[in-house]
C-alpha positions as a Markdown table, in Angstrom:
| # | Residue | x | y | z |
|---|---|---|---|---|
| 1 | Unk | 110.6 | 121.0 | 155.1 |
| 2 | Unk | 113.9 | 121.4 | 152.7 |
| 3 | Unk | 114.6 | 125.0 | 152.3 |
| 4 | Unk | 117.7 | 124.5 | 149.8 |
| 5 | Unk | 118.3 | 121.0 | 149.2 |
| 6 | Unk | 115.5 | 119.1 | 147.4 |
| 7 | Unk | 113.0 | 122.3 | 148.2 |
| 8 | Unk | 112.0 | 122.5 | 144.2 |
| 9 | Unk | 112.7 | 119.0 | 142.8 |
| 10 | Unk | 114.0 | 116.0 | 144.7 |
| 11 | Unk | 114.6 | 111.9 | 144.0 |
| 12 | Unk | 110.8 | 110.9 | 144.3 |
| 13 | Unk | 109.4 | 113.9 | 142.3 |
| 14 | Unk | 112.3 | 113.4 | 139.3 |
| 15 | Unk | 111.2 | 109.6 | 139.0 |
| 16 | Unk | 107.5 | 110.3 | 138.5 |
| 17 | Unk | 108.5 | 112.7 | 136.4 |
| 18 | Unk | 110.8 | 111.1 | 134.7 |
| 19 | Unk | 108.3 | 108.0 | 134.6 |
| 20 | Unk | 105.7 | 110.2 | 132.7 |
| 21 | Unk | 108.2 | 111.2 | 130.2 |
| 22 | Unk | 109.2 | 107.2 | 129.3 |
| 23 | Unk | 105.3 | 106.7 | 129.2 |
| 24 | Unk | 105.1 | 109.2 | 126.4 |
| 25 | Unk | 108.3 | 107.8 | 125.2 |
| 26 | Unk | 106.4 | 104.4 | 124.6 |
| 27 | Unk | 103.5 | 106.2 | 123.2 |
| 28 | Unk | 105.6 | 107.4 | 120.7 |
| 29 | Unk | 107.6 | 104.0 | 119.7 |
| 30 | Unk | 104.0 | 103.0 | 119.4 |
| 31 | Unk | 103.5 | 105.5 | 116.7 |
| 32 | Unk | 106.7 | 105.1 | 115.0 |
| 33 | Unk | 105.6 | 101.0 | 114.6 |
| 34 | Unk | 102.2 | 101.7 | 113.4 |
| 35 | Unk | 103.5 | 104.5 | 110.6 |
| 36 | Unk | 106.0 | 101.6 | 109.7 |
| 37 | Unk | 103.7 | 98.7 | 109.6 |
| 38 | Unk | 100.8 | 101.0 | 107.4 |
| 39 | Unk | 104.3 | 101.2 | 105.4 |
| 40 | Unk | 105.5 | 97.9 | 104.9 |
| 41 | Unk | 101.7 | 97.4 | 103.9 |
| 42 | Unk | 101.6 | 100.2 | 101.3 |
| 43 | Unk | 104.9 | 98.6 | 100.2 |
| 44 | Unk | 103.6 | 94.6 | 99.9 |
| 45 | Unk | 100.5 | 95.6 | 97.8 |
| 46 | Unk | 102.5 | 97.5 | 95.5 |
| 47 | Unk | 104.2 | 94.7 | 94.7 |
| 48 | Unk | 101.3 | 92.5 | 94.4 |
| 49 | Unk | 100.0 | 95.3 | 91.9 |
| 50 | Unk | 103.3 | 95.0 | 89.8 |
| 51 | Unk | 103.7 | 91.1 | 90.2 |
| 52 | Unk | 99.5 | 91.0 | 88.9 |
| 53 | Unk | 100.1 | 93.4 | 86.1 |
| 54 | Unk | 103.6 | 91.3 | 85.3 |
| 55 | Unk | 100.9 | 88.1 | 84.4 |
| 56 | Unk | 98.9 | 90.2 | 82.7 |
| 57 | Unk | 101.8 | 91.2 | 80.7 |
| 58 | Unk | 103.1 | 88.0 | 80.3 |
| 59 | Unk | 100.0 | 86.9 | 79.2 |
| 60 | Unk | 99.4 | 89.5 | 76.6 |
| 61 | Unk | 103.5 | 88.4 | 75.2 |
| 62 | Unk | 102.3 | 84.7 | 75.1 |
| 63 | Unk | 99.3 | 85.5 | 73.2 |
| 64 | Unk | 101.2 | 87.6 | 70.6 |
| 65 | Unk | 103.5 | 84.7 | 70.1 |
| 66 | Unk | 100.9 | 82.3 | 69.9 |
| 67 | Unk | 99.0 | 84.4 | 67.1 |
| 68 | Unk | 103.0 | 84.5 | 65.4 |
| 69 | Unk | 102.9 | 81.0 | 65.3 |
| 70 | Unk | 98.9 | 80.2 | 64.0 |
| 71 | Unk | 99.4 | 82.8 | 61.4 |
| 72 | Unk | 102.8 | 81.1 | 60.2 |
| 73 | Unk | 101.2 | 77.7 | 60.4 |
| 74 | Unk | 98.7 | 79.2 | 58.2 |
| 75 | Unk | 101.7 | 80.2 | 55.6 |
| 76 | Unk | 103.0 | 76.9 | 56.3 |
| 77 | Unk | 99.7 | 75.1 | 54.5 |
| 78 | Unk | 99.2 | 77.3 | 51.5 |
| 79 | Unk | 102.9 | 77.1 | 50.8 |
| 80 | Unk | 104.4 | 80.7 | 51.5 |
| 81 | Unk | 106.7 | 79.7 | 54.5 |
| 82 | Unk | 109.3 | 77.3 | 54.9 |
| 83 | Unk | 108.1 | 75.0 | 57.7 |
| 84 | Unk | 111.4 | 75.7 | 59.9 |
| 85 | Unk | 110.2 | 79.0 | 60.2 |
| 86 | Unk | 107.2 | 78.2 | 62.3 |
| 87 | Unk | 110.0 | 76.0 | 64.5 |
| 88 | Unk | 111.6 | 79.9 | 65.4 |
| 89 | Unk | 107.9 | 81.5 | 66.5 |
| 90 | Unk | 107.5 | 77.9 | 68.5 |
| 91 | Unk | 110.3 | 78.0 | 70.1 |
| 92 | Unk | 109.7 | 81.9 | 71.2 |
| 93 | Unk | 105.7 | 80.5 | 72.1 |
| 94 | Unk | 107.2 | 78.3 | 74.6 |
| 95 | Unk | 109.8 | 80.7 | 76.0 |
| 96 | Unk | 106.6 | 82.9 | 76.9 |
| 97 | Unk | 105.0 | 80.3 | 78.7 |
| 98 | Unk | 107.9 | 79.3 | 80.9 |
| 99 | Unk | 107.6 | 83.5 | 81.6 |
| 100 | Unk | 104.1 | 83.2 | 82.0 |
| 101 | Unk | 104.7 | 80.6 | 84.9 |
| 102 | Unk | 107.4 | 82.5 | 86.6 |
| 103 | Unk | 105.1 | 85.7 | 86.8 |
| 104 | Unk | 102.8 | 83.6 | 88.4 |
| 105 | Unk | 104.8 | 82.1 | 91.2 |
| 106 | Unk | 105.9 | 85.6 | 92.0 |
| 107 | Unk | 102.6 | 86.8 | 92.0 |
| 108 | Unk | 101.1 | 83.8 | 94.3 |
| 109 | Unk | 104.7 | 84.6 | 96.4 |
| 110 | Unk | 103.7 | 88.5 | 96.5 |
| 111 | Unk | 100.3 | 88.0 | 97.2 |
| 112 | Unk | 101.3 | 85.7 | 100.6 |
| 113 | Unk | 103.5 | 88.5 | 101.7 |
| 114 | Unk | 100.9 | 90.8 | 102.1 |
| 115 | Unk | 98.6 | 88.2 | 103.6 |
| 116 | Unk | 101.1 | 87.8 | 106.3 |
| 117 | Unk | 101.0 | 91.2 | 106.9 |
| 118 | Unk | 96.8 | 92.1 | 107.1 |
| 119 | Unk | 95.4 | 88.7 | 108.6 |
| 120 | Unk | 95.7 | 87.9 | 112.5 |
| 121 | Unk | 96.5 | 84.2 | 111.6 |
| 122 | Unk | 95.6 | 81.2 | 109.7 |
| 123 | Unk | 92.1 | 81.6 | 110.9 |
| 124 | Unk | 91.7 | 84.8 | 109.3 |
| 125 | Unk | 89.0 | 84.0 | 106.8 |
| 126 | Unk | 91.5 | 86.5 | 104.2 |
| 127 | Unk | 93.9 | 84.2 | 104.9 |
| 128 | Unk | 92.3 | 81.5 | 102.8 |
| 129 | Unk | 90.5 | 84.5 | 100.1 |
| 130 | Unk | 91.9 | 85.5 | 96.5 |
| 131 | Unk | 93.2 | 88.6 | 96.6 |
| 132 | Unk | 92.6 | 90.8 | 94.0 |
| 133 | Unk | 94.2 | 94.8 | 93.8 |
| 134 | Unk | 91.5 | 97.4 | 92.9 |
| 135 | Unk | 93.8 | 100.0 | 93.2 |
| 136 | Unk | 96.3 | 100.4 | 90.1 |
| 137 | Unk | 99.6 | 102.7 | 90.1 |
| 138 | Unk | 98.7 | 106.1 | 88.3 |
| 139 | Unk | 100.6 | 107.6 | 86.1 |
| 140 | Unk | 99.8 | 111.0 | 88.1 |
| 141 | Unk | 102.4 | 112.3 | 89.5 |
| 142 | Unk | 102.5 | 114.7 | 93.0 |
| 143 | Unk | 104.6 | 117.8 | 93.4 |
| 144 | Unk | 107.1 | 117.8 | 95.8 |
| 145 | Unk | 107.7 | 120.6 | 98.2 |
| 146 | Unk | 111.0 | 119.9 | 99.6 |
| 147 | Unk | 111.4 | 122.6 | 102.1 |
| 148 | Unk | 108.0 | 122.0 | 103.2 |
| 149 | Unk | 108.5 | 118.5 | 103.6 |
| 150 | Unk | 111.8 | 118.9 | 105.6 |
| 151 | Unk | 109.8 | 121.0 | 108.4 |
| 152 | Unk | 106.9 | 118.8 | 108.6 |
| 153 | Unk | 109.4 | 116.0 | 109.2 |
| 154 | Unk | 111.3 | 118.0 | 111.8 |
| 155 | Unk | 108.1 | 118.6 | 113.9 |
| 156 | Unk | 106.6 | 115.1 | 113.9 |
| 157 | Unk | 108.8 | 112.7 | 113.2 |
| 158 | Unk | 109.0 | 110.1 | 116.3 |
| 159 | Unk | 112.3 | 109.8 | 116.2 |
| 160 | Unk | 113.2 | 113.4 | 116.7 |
| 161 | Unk | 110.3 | 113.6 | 119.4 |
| 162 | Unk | 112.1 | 110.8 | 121.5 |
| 163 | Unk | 115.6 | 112.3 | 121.3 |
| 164 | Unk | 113.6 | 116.0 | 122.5 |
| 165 | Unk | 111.7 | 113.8 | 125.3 |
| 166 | Unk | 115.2 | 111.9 | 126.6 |
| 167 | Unk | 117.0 | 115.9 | 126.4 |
| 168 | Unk | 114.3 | 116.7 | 128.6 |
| 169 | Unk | 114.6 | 113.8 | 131.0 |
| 170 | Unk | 118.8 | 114.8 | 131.0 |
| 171 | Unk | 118.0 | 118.4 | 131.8 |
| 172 | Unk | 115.4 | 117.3 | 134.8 |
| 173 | Unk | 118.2 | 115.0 | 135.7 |
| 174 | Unk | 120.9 | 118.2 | 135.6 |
| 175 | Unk | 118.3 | 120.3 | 137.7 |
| 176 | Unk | 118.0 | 117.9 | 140.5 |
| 177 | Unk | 121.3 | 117.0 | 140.8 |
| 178 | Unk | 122.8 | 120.7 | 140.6 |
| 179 | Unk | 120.0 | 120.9 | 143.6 |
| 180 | Unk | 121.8 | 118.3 | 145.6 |
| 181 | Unk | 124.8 | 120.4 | 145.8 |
| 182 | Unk | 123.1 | 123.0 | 148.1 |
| 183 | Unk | 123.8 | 123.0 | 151.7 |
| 184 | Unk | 121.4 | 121.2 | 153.3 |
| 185 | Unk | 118.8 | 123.2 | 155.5 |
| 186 | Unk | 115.7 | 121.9 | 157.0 |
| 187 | Unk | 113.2 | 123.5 | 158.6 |
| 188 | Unk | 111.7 | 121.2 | 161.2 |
| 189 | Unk | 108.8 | 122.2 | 163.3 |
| 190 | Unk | 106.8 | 119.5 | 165.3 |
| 191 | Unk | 103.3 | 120.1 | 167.4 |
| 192 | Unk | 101.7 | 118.1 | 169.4 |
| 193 | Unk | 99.2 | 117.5 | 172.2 |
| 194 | Unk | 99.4 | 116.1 | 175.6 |
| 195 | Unk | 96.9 | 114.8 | 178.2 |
| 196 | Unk | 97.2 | 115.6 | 181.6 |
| 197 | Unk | 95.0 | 113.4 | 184.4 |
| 198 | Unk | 95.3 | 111.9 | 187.3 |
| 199 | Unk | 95.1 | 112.8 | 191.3 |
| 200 | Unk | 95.7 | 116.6 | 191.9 |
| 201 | Unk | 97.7 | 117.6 | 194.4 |
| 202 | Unk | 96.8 | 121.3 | 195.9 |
| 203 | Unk | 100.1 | 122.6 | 198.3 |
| 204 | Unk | 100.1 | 125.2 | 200.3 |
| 205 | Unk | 102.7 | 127.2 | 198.7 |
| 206 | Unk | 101.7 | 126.8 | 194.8 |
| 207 | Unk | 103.9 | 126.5 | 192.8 |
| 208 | Unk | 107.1 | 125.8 | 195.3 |
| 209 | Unk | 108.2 | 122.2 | 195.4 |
| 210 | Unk | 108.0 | 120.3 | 198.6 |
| 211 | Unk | 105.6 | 122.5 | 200.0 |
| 212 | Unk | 102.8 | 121.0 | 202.2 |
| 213 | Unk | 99.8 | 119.1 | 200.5 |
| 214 | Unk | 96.4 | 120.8 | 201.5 |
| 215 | Unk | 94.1 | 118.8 | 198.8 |
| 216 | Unk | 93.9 | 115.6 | 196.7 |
| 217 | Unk | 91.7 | 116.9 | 194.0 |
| 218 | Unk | 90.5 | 113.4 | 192.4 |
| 219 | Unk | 91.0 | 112.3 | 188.6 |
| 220 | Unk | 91.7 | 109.7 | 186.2 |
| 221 | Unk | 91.7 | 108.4 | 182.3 |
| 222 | Unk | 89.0 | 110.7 | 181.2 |
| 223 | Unk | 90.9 | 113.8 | 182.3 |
| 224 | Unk | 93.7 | 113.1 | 180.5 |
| 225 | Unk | 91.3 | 112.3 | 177.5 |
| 226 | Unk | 89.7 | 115.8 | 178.0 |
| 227 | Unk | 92.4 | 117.6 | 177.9 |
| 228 | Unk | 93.9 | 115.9 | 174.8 |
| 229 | Unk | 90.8 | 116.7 | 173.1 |
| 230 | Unk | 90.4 | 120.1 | 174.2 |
| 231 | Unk | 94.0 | 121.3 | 173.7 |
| 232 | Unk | 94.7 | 122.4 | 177.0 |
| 233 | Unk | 98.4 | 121.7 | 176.8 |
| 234 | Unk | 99.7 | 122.0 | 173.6 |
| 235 | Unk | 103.9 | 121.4 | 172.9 |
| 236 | Unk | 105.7 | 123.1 | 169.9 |
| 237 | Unk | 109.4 | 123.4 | 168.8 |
| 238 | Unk | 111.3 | 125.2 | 165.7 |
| 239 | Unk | 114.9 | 124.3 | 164.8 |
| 240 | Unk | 117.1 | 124.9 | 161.3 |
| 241 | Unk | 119.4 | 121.9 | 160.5 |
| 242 | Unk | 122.1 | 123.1 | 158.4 |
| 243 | Unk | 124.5 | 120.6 | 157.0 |
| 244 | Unk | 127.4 | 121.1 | 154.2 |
| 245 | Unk | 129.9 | 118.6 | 153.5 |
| 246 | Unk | 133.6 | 119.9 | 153.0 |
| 247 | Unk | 135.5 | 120.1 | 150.0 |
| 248 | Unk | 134.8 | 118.0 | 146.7 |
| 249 | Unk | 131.8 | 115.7 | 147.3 |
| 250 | Unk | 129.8 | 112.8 | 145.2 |
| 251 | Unk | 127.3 | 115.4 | 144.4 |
| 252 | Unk | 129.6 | 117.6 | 142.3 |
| 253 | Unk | 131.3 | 114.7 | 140.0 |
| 254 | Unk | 127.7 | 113.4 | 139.4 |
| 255 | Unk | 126.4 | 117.1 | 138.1 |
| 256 | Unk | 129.4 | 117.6 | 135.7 |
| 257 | Unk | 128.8 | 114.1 | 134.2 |
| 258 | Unk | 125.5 | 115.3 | 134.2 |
| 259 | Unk | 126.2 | 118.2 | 131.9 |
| 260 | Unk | 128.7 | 115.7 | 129.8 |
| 261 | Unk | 125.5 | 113.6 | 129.3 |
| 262 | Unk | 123.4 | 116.9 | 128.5 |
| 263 | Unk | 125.9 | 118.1 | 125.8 |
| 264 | Unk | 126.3 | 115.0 | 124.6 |
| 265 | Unk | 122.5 | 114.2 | 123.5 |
| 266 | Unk | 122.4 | 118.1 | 122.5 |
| 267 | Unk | 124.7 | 116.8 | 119.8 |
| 268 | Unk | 122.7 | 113.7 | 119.4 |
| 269 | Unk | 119.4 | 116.2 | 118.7 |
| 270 | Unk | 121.1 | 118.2 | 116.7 |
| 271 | Unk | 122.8 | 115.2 | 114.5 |
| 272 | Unk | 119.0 | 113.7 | 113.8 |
| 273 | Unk | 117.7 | 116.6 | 112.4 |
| 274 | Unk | 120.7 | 117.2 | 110.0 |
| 275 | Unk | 120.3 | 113.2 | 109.0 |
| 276 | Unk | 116.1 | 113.9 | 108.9 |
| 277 | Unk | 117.0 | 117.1 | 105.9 |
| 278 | Unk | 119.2 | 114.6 | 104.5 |
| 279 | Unk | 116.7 | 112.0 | 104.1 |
| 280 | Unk | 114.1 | 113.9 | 103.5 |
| 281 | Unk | 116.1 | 115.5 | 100.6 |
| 282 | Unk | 117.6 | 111.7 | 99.0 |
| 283 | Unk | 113.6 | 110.6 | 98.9 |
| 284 | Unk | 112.5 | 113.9 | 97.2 |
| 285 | Unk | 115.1 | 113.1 | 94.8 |
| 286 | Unk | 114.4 | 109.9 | 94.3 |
| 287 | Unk | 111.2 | 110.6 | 93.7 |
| 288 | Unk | 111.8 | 113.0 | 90.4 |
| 289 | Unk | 114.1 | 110.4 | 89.0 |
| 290 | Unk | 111.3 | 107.2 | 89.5 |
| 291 | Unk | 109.1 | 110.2 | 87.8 |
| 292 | Unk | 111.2 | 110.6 | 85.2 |
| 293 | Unk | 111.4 | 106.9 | 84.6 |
| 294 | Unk | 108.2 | 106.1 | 84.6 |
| 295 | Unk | 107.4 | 109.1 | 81.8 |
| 296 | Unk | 110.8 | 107.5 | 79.8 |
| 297 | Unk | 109.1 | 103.9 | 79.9 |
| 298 | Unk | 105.9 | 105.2 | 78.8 |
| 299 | Unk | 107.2 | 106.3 | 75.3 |
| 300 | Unk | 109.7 | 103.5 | 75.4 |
| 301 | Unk | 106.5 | 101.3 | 75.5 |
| 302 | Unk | 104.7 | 103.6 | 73.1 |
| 303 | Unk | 107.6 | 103.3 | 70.7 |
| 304 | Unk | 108.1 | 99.4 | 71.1 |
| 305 | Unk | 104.3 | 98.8 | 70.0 |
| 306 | Unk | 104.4 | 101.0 | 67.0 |
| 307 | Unk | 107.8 | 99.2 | 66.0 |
| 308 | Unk | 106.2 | 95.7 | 66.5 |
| 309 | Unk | 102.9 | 97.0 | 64.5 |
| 310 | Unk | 105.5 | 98.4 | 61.7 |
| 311 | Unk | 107.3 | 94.6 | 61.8 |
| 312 | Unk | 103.6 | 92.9 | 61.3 |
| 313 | Unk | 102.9 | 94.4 | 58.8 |
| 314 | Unk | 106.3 | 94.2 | 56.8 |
| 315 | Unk | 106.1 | 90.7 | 57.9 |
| 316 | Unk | 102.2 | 90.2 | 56.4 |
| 317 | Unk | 103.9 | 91.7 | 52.8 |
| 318 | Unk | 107.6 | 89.8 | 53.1 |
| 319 | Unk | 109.4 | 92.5 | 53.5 |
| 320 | Unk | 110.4 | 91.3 | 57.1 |
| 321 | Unk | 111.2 | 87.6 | 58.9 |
| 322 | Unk | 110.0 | 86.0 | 62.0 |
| 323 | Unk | 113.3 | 87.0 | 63.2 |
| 324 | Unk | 112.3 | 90.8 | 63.3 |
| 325 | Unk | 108.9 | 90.4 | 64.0 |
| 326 | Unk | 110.0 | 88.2 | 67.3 |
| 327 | Unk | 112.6 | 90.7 | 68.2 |
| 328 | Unk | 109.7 | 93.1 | 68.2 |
| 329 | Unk | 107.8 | 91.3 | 70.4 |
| 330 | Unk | 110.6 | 90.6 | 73.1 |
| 331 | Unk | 111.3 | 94.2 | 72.9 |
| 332 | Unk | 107.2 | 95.2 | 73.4 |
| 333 | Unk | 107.6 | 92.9 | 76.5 |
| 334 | Unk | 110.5 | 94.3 | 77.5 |
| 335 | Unk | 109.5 | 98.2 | 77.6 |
| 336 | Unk | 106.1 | 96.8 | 78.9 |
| 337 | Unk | 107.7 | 95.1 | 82.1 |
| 338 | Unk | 110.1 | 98.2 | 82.3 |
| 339 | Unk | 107.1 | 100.9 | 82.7 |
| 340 | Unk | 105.5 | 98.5 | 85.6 |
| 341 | Unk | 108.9 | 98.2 | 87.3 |
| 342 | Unk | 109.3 | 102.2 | 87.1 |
| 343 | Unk | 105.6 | 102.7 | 88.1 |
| 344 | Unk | 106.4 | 100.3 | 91.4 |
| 345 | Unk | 109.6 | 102.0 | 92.1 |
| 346 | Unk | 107.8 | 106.0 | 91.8 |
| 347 | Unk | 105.2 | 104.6 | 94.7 |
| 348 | Unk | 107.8 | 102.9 | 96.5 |
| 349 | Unk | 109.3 | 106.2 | 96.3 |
| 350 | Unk | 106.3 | 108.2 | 97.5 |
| 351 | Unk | 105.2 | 105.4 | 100.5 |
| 352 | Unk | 109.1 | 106.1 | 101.1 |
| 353 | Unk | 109.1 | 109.7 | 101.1 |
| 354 | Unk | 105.4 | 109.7 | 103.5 |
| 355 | Unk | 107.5 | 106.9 | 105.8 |
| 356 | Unk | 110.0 | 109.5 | 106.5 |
| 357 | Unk | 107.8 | 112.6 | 107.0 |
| 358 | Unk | 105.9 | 110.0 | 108.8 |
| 359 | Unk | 102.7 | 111.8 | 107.3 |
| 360 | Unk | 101.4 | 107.6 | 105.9 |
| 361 | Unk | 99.1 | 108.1 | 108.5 |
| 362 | Unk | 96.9 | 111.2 | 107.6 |
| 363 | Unk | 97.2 | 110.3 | 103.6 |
| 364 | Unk | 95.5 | 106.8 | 104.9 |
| 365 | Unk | 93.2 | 108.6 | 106.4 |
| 366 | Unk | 94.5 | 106.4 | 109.8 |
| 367 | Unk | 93.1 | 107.8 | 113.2 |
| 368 | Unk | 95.3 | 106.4 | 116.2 |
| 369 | Unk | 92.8 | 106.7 | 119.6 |
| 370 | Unk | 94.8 | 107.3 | 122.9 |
C-alpha cells in the first residue's frame, strides 16, 4: 500500500478518469454537431422560402408586364399608340420571363439543398416529393437581450464546455504528477498460512536438537491439509520501503511542463469566452441592422407600388409613357425582391444568433436522449 507516492491518485486511476472525461468530451462534440446540423437546416429552408417567394415575385413582375403590353396592343388597334411603343413593353415582357426562369432554377437548386440535408438517401421517399414551405418569414421581430444572451452562451455553449473539461483533465494531470515527486514509501504487509504434516518425532529432551527420539507419532497429507485449514500456523511480516531519488529527477521537469500546459489552456479558457461576448455581441448587432432593413424595404415596397399605381394611371390619361410606367414596374420588382432578401438575411440573423447561444435546440423544441 503507497503511503506518499500514488496513495491518492496514481497512472491507472488518472486514465479512467481521464477516459470518462474524453467520453463526455465526445458527448459534447455530439451536441455541438447536432445544434449545427438543426442549423444548417434552419438556414437551407430559409432559402427555399426566399427562392419560392422570388418566383412568386417574378411572377407577379411578368404578369404586370404582360397586362402593359395587352393594354398597349389594345391602344395599338383603336389608333392611340404608335405601334413601336408596344415593341418597348415587349421587350420588358420577355426580360421578365428570362427572370421568371432564373427564379426557378434557383428555387429547384434551393429546394435540393435542403433535400440533401433531411433525407437519408435517394431512397428516401422526400427525396423524390415536392417540397412546399408552410412556414413564411414574419415581419415580427424578437427583442434582444444582449447581456442575457452573452451568459446563456457562456454556460452552455460546447465549445467552452470542452476547453473547461480538457482544463480539468490538465489539472488531474498536474495532481498526479506533482504526486510522483514524493518519496516513495510502501507499506508492505504479507500473511499467510502454512501446513504442517508428516511423521512426528517426540525426543527426549523437547525442544533440544539432537536429543534422543522416544516416539514416531504417525502423519501425512491430511495433517498438513488440517492445519492449513484451521490456521494452526499462521506467518506475518511488516516492512516500510522508502525510496527517493537524488537531485533533479524526470518527475520534476514533467510537473513544471505540466503547469506550462495548465497556464497555457487557462489562457485558452479565458480567450473563448472573450471571442463567445464578442460573437454573441456582432450577431445581436446584426440582427437590429437586418431589422432595420427589413422595416426600410417594407416602405421602400410600399412606396414603389403607389408610384407604379400613380404611373398607370398618368399613363391611362397620357400624361406618362411606357417608359415611366416600365421604370415603375422594374422599380416594384426591385423593392419587392429587396424586402425578401432583408426578411432572409433578419432569420439568417436570428438562426445565427440561436447557433451561437447554441439555444436552436430548445426553440425547436429538439430533445437529445442520452
Amino acid at each position: 500500500q503507497p503511503l506518499l507516492r500514488d496513495f491518492r491518485v496514481d497512472n491507472p486511476r488518472r486514465q479512467l478518469q481521464i477516459s470518462r472525461t474524453n467520453r463526455e468530451i465526445s458527448d459534447v462534440q455530439l451536441r455541438a454537431s447536432i445544434i449545427n446540423t438543426v442549423s444548417n437546416v434552419r438556414n437551407a429552408y430559409w432559402d427555399f422560402v426566399f427562392a419560392t417567394q422570388a418566383v412568386e415575385v417574378a411572377q407577379q413582375s411578368l404578369d404586370l408586364a404582360t397586362k402593359l403590353v395587352e393594354d398597349n396592343q389594345t391602344r395599338v388597334e383603336i389608333g392611340t399608340m404608335a405601334p413601336i411603343d408596344v415593341v418597348q413593353a415587349q421587350a420588358e415582357q420577355a426580360t421578365r420571363r428570362q427572370a421568371l426562369v432564373t427564379a426557378e432554377s434557383n428555387r429547384r437548386t434551393s429546394e435540393l439543398a435542403l433535400k440533401r440535408l433531411i433525407v437519408a438517401g435517394t431512397s428516401d421517399p422526400n427525396w423524390r416529393a415536392l417540397l412546399n414551405p408552410v412556414d413564411r418569414p414574419e415581419s415580427e421581430f424578437e427583442p434582444v437581450d444582449v447581456e442575457a444572451a452573452i451568459s446563456r452562451a457562456l454556460d452552455i455553449r460546447t465549445d467552452l464546455e470542452i476547453a473547461r473539461k480538457n482544463l480539468s483533465n490538465n489539472a488531474l494531470t498536474l495532481s498526479y504528477l506533482r504526486n510522483q515527486t514524493l518519496p516513495a514509501l510502501d507499506l508492505q504487509v504479507n500473511y499467510g498460512v502454512q501446513g504442517v504434516g508428516g511423521p512426528f518425532q517426540v525426543r527426549s529432551n523437547t525442544g533440544v536438537l539432537g536429543s534422543d527420539v522416544t516416539q514416531i507419532v504417525p502423519g501425512g497429507l491430511a495433517d498438513a491439509l488440517n492445519s492449513i485449514f484451521r490456521n494452526n500456523h499462521p506467518r506475518w511480516t511488516v516492512g516500510l520501503n522508502l525510496s527517493y531519488p537524488l537531485g533533479t529527477s524526470t518527475q520534476d521537469a514533467s510537473l513544471a511542463r505540466a503547469r506550462v500546459q495548465l497556464s497555457q489552456v487557462e489562457a485558452q479558457l479565458r480567450q473563448i469566452e472573450l471571442q463567445i461576448a464578442t460573437e454573441v455581441t456582432n450577431a445581436s448587432i446584426q440582427m437590429r441592422n437586418a431589422a432595420e432593413a427589413v422595416q426600410a424595404a417594407q416602405a421602400a415596397q410600399e412606396l414603389s407600388l403607389r408610384r407604379l399605381e400613380a404611373e398607370q394611371s398618368k399613363f391611362e390619361v397620357g400624361m406618362s409613357t411606357n417608359y415611366f410606367v416600365v421604370q415603375a414596374q422594374r422599380d416594384l420588382n426591385d423593392a419587392r425582391n429587396s424586402e425578401l432578401r432583408a426578411l432572409l438575411n433578419y432569420r439568417k440573423a436570428l438562426v445565427e444568433f440561436e447557433r451561437l447561444q447554441e439555444t436552436a435546440l430548445q426553440s425547436q423544441n429538439i430533445t437529445l436522449l442520452q
